[in-house]
C-alpha positions as CSV (number, residue, x, y, z in Angstrom):
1,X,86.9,96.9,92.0
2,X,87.3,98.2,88.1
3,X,87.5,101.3,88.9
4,X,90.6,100.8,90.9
5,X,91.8,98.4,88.0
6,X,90.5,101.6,85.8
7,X,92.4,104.1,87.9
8,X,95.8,102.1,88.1
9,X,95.7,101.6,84.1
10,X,95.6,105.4,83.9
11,X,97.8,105.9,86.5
12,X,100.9,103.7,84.4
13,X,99.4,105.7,81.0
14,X,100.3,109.0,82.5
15,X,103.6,108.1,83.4
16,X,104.3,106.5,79.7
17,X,103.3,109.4,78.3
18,X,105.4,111.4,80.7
19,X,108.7,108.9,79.3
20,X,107.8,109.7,76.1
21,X,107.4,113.6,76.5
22,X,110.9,113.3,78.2
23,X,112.6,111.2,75.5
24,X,111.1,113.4,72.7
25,X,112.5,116.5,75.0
26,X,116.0,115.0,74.9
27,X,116.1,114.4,71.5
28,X,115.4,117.8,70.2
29,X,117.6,119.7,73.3
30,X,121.2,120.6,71.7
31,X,124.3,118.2,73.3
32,X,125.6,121.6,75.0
33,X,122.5,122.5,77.0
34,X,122.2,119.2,77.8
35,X,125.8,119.3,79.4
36,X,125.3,122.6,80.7
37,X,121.6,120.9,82.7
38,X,123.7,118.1,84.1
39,X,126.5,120.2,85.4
40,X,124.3,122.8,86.8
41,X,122.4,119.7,88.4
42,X,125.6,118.2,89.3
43,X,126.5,121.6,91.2
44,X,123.2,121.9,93.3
């Protein structure tokens, strides 16, 4: 029983740090490549 309460706390830990890794990525990324990502997404 903890260590699936264990494994699930991890498990949402991972994916905050992933937000924040993204976030901080977004930040520093220039406006223009950031347009130039979304279009190219867009176009796919």
């Amino acid at each position: 029983m903890m260590i699936e309460v264990l494994q699930e706390g991890l498990n949402i830990d991972l994916f905050n740090h992933l937000v924040i890794i993204k976030n901080i990525l977004l930040k520093y990324i220039p406006s223009g490549v950031k347009i130039k990502l979304l279009k190219s997404s867009k176009g796919v």
